[in-house]
C-alpha positions in Angstrom: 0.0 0.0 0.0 3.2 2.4 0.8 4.8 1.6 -2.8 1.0 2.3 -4.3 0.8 5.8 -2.4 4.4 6.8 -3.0 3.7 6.0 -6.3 0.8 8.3 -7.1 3.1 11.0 -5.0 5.5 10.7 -7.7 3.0 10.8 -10.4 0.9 13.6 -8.7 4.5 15.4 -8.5 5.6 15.3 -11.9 2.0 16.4 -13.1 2.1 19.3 -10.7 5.8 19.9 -12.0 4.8 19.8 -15.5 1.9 21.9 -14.9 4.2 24.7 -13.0 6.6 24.3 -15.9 4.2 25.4 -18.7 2.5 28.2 -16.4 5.8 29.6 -16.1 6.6 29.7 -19.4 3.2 31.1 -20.4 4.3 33.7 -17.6 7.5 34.4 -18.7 6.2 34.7 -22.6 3.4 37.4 -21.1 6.5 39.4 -19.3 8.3 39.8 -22.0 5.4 41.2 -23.9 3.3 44.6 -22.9 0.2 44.8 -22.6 -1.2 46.0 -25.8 1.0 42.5 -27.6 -1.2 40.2 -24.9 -4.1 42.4 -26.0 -3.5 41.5 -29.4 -2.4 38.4 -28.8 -6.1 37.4 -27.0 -8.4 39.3 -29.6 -6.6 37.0 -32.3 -6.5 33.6 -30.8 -10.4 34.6 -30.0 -11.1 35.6 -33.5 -9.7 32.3 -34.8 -11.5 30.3 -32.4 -15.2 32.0 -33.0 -14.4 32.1 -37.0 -12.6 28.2 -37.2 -13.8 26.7 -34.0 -16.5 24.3 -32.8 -20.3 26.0 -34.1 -17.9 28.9 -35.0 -18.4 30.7 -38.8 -17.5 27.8 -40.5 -18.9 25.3 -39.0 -22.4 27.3 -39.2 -21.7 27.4 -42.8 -20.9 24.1 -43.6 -24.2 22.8 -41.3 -26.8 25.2 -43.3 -25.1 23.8 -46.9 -25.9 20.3 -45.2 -29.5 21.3 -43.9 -30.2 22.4 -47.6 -29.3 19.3 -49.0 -31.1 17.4 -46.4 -34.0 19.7 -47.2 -34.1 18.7 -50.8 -33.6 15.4 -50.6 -36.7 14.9 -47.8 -38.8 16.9 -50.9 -37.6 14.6 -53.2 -38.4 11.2 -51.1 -41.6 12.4 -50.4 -42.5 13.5 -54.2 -41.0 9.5 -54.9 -43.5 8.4 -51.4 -46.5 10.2 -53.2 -46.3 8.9 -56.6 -45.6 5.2 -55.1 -49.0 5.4 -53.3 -50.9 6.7 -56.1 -49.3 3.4 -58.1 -50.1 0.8 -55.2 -54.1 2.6 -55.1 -54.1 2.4 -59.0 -52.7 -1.1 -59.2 -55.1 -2.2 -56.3 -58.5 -0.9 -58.3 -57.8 0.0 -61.6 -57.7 -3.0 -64.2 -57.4 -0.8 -67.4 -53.7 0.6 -65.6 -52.8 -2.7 -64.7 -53.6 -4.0 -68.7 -51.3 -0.9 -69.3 -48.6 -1.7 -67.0 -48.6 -5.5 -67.9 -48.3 -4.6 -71.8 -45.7 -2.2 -71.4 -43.5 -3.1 -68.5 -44.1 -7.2 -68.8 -44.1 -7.2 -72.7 -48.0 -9.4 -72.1 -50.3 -9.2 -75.2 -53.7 -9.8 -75.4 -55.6 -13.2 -77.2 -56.2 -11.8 -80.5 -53.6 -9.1 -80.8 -51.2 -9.4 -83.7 -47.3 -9.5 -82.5 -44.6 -7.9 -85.0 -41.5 -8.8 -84.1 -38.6 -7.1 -86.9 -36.0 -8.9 -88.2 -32.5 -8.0 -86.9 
């Protein structure tokens, strides 16, 4: 138990040391600069991070080009849903439509219709 806590001391130690270590460069970085530089320095990296960041500029721009698209392709599954329903209700009732579908699409003739076929 002893080697387990002196363990996480050194660990805990080293993080804290680390942490201290990049603080104090940060502070020695901001020293050497005045106060208009750290100024500048902030309204920059804050620029960058609303214009290139998570739901920043870009972001919102790239999701409203992917909303439109989504947008168009819901109208045009639902034009495809309507004119699918208004075959399955013409199918369902209509024999003259399905005589038309059957000679067309299935290549069916009727008894007594004459069939030309051309030479190739």
């Amino acid at each position: 138990m002893k080697k387990y806590l002196d363990q996480m001391r050194m660990f805990n130690l080293s993080y804290v040391a680390k942490f201290n270590s990049f603080f104090a460069t940060v502070k020695n970085l901001l020293i050497g600069m005045s106060l208009g530089r750290c100024l500048v320095m902030f309204i920059i990296f804050m620029g960058l991070l609303i214009a290139f960041g998570n739901r920043g500029f870009v972001d919102n721009f790239m999701m409203k080009e992917k909303l439109t698209s989504m947008k168009k392709s819901n109208q045009d599954m639902t034009i495809e849903n309507y004119d699918l329903k208004r075959n399955i209700v013409l199918l369902r009732s209509n024999l003259a439509y399905i005589e038309v579908v059957a000679r067309n699409e299935l290549g069916m003739v009727r008894v007594g219709d004459l069939v030309y076929r051309c030479a190739q």
